[in-house]
C-alpha positions in Angstrom: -11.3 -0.2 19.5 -12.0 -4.0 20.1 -12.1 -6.8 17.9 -15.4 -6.9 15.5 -16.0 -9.7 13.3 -19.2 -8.9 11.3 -20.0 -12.0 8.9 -22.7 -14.6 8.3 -22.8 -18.0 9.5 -21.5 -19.2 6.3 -20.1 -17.8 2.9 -21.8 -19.1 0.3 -19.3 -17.9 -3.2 -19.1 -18.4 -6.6 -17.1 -18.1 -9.4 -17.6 -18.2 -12.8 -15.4 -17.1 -16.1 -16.8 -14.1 -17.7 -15.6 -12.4 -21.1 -12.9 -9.5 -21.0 -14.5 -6.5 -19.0 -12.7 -4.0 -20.2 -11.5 -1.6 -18.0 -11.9 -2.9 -14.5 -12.0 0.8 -12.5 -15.5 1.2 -14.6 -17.0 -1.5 -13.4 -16.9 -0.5 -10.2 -20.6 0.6 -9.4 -20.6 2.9 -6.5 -17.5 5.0 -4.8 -17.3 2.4 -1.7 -14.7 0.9 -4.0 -12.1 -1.9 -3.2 -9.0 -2.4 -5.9 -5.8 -3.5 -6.7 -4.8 -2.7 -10.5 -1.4 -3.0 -12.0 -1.2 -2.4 -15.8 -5.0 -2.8 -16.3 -4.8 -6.1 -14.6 -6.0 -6.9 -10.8 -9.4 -7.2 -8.9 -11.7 -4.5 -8.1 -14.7 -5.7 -5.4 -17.8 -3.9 -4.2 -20.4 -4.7 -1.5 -20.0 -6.2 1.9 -19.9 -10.0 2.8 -18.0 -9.6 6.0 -15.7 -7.2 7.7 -12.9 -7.8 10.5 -12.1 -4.8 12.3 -9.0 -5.2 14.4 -7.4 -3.5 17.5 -3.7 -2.1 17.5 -1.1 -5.1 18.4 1.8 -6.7 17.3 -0.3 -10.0 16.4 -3.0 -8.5 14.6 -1.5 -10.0 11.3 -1.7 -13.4 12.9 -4.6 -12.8 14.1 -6.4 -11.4 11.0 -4.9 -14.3 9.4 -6.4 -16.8 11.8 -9.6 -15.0 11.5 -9.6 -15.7 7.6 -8.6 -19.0 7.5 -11.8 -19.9 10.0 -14.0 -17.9 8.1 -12.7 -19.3 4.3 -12.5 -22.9 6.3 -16.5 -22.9 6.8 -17.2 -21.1 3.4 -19.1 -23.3 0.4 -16.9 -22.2 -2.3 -17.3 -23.4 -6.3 -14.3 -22.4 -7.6 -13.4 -23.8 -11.4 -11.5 -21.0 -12.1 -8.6 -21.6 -9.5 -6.0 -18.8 -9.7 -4.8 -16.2 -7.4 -7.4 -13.7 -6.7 -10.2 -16.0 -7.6 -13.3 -17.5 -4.9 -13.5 -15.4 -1.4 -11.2 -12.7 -1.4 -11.0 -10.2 1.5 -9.0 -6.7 0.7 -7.2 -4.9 3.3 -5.3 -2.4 5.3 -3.3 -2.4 8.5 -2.1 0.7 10.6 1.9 1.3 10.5 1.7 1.6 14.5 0.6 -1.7 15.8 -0.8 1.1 19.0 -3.4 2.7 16.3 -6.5 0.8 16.2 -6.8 1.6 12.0 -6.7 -1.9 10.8 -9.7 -3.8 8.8 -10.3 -6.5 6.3 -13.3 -6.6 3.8 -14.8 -9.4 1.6 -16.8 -7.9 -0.9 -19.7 -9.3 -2.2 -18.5 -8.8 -6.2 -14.8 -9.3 -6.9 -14.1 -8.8 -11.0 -10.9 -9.5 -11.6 -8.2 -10.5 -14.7 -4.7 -12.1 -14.9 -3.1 -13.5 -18.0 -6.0 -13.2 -20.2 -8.9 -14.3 -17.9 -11.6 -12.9 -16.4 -13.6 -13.9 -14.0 -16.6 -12.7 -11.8 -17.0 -14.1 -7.9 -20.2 -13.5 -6.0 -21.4 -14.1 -2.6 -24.8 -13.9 -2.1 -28.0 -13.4 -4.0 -27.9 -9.5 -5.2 -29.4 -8.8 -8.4 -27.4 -7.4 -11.6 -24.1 -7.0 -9.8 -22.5 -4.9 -12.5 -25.0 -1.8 -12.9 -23.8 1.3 -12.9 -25.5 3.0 -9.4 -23.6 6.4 -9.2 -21.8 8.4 -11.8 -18.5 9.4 -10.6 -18.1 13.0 -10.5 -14.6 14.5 -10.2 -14.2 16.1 -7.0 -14.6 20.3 -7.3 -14.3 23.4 -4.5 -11.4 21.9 -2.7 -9.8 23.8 -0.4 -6.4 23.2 1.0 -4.9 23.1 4.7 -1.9 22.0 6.7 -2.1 19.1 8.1 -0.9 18.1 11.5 2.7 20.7 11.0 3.2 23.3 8.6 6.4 23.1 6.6 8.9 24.6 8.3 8.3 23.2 11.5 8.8 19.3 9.7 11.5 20.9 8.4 12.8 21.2 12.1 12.4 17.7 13.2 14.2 16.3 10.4 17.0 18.6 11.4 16.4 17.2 15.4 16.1 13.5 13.7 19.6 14.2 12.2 20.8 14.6 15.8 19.8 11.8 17.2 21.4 10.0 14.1 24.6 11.6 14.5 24.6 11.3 18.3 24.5 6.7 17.6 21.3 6.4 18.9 20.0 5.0 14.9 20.9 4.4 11.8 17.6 5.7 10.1 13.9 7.1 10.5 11.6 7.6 7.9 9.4 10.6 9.0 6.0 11.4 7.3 4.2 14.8 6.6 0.3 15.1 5.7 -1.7 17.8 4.0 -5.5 18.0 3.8 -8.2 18.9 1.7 -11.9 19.7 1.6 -14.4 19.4 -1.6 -17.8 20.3 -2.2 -19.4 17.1 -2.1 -17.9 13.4 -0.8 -15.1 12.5 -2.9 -15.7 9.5 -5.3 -12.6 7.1 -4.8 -13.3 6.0 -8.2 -12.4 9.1 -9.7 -9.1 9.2 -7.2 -7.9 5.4 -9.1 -9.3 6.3 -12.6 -6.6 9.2 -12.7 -4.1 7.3 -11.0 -3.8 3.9 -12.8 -4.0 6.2 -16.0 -1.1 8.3 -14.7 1.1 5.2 -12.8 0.2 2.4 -14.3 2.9 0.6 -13.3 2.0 1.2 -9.7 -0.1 -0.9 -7.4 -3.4 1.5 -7.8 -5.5 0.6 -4.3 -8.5 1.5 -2.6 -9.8 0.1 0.6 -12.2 1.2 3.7 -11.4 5.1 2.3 -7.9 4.4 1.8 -6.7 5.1 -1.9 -3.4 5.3 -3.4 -1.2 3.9 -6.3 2.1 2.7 -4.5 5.3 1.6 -6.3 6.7 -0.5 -3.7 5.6 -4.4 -3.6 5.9 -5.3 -0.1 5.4 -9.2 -0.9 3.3 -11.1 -3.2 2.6 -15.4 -2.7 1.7 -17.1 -5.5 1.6 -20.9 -4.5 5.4 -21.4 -2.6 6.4 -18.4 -4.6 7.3 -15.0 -3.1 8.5 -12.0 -4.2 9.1 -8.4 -2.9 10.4 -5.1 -4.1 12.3 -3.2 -2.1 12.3 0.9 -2.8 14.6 3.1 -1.0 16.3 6.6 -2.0 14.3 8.9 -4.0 15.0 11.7 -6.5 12.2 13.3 -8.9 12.4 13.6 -12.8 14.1 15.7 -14.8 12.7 18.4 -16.9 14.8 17.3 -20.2 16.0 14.1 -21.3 19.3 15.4 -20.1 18.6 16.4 -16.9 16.7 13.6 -16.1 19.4 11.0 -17.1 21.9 13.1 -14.8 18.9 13.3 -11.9 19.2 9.4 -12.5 22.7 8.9 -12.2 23.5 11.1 -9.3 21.0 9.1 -7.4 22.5 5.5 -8.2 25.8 7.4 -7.2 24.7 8.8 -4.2 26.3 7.2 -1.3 23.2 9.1 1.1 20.7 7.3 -1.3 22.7 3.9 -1.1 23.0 4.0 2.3 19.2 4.7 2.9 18.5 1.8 0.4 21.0 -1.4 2.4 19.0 -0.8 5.3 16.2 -1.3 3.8 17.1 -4.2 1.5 19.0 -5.9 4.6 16.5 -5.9 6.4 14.1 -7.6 4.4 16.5 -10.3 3.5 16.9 -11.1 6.8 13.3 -11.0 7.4 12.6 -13.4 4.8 15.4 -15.9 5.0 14.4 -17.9 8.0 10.8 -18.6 6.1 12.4 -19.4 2.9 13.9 -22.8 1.4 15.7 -20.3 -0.8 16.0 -16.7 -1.9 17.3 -14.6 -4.6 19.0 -11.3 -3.2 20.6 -8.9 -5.7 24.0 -7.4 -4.2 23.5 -3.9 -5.5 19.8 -1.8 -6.4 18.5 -1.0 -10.1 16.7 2.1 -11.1 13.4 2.1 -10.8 11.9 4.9 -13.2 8.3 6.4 -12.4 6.6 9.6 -14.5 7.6 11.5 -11.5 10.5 9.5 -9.7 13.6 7.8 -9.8 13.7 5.0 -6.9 16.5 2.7 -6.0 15.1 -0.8 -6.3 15.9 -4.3 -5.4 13.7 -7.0 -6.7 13.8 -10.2 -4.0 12.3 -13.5 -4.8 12.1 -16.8 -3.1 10.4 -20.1 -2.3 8.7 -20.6 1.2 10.2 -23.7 3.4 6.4 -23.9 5.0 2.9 -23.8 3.8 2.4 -19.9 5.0 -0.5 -17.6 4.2 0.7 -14.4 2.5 -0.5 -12.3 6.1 2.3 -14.6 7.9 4.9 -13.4 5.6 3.3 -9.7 5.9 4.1 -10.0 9.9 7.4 -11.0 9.1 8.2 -7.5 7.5 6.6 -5.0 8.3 7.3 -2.1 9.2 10.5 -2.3 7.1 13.1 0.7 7.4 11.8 1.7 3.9 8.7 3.3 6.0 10.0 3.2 10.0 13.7 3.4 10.1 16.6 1.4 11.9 16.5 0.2 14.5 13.0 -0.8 14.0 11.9 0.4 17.7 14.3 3.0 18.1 12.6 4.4 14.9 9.2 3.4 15.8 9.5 5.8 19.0 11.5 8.6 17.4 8.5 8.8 14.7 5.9 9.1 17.9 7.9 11.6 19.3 8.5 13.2 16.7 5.8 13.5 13.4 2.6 14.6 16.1 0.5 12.5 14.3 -0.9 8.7 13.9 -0.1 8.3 10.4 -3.4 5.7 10.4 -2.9 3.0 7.6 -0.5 5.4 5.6 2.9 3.4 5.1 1.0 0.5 6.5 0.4 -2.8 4.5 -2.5 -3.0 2.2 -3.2 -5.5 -0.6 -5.6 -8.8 -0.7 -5.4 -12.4 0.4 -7.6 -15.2 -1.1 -8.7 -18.3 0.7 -5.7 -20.2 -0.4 -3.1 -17.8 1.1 -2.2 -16.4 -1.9 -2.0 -12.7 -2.1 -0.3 -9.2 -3.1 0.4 -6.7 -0.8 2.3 -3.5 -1.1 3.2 -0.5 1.3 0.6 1.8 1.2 2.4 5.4 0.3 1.3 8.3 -2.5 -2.3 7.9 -0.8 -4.7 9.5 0.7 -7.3 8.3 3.3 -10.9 9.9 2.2 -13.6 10.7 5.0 -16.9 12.3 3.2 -15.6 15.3 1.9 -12.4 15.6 2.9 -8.9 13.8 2.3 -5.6 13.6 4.1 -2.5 13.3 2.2 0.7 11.8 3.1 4.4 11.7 2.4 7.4 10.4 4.1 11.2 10.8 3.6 14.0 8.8 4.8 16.0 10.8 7.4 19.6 9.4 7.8 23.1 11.3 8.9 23.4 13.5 5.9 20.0 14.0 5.1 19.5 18.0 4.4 16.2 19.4 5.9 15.3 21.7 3.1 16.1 18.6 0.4 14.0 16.6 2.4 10.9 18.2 2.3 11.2 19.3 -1.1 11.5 15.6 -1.5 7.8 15.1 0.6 6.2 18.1 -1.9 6.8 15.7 -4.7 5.6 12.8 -3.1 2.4 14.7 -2.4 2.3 15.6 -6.6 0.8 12.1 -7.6 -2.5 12.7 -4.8 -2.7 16.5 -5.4 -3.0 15.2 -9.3 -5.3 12.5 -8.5 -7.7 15.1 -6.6 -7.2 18.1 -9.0 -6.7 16.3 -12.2 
């Protein structure tokens, strides 16, 4: 795939204040839907003002980044509104492998959006009632379940070879990922997909972009002005069935020295990433619990001020792929997981988020998704392999990661 750059010769966008829209997922007027929702709040965008379509490499954040930053440069914005999220904003996804050519940008012609109590509606272009409702969504029905790229037992068996290689010194950790697919009757409506998830997670980051929905918990960096923050989520256990058992599901995860373990690689390693591009930053020394309707996550919260004037994609590059999603050593991982999962996970475990013409932006790790393709889906799941990891445990652990897509799909 080479570089494509479809866009006009100049973006011509507006942005206005508009009252309270309500629920943001209904406004969205046809399935080709673009979002990013956290607790009701967020932008959704529909329509197509430009795309960039990039080629695998280790520079395409730079480069997409570049590529935004001449596009925004030359657009005629009117912005009165002025916060993050507001005038041109393009939504995205990049491949986990910088060799898969999966990555893409999109500005929509419509972003909706809300933060702190305002609303506010940006347009590009001249299209007529921008908020009509074009197609119903319809939940998706007939679905019919397969595979994937490796039945269960035989993932089973390269976490057991992974172990190995741990064991034998030749890396620390390796996340490794599983999918699952699924057919339907008719072409699934993404809209649907995000309606049941932010209901369900709505503390996750509920996203959809170029087919590629989800609702992750794991903030891989947000940029408001100089301000950064990221949330770092590694070691996993699901929910109890009782109060009790749930508390003690809890516990023995905080406790777990496998989990802990698991969770400093990942936590180091985006310290170090960050430091050298901060003026200061804000590291706890030991992880919270993070509590979902399905998991329990070790979590580290990370904030920080920038030393430079950096768009939210330069800080992205800096990052990813963090050992959260690849492993330790990064290209020791990188190649184990090619070896090893027979499959190009596409933009699963990838970055995906927005960035707006001032560099601000969230993005987050795109995991519990699914990438939709007319009528069928591909799920995904990945589990953090280190030296004690148990191969059974470990993809039990990827059939509950599946639960919050096959809910999303089934209802």
């Amino acid at each position: 795939m080479k570089l494509a750059v479809t866009a006009p010769d100049r973006l011509v966008v507006r942005t206005a204040p508009v009252a309270d829209p309500g629920d943001l997922v209904s406004r969205l007027p046809h399935p080709s839907a673009l979002a990013w929702i956290r607790h009701g709040e967020g932008i959704v965008g529909w329509g197509e003002a430009a795309r960039i379509t990039l080629p695998g490499g280790e520079d395409r954040f730079t480069t997409a980044a570049a590529l935004l930053r001449e596009l925004f440069g030359a657009a005629d914005i009117d912005d009165p509104v002025a916060l993050p999220g507001t005038g041109p904003v393009a939504f995205g996804g990049f491949a986990f492998d910088p060799k898969s050519p999966d990555s893409v940008l999109i500005i929509p012609r419509r972003v909706l959006g809300r933060r702190d109590g305002r609303a506010w509606l940006t347009t590009i272009g001249d299209d007529a009632d921008p908020l009509s409702l074009v197609h119903e969504p319809q939940p998706p029905t007939g679905l019919t379940w397969g595979q994937g790229a490796m039945p269960a037992h035989a993932w089973a068996d390269t976490v057991a070879t992974a172990v190995q290689r741990i064991r034998g010194g030749a890396l620390g950790k390796v996340v490794l990922a599983r999918d699952l697919t699924v057919h339907a009757d008719a072409p699934i409506d993404a809209r649907v997909l995000l309606r049941r998830l932010a209901d369900r997670f709505p503390g996750c980051y509920t996203f959809s972009c170029a087919g590629l929905v989800g609702a992750t918990p794991e903030l891989l960096i947000r940029r408001t002005g100089g301000d950064i923050e990221s949330l770092v989520l590694a070691g996993t256990t699901a929910r109890g069935d009782t109060p009790a058992a749930d508390h003690d599901r809890a516990q023995r995860l905080f406790s777990s020295a496998k989990d802990r373990e698991e969770h400093r690689y990942a936590a180091d390693m985006v310290r170090d990433a960050l430091t050298p591009l901060c003026a200061d930053l804000h590291v706890p020394t030991q992880p919270e619990l993070l509590t979902l309707p399905n998991l329990h996550h070790l979590a580290s919260p990370l904030r920080g001020h920038l030393a430079a004037d950096r768009s939210v994609l330069d800080v992205v590059a800096a990052l990813h792929p963090t050992p959260a999603v690849c492993g330790t050593p990064t290209d020791t991982a990188m190649d184990l997981i090619r070896e090893l999962e027979g499959m190009d996970r596409g933009r699963y475990a990838g970055p995906v988020g927005w960035v707006d013409a001032r560099g601000d932006g969230e993005w987050g790790i795109a995991l519990r998704c699914a990438q939709l393709d007319g009528t069928r889906a591909r799920l995904f799941a990945g589990c953090g392999i280190v030296a004690d990891s148990d191969p059974a445990a470990e993809l039990a652990e990827a059939q509950t990661k599946f639960r919050a897509m096959q809910y999303a799909l089934q209802g």
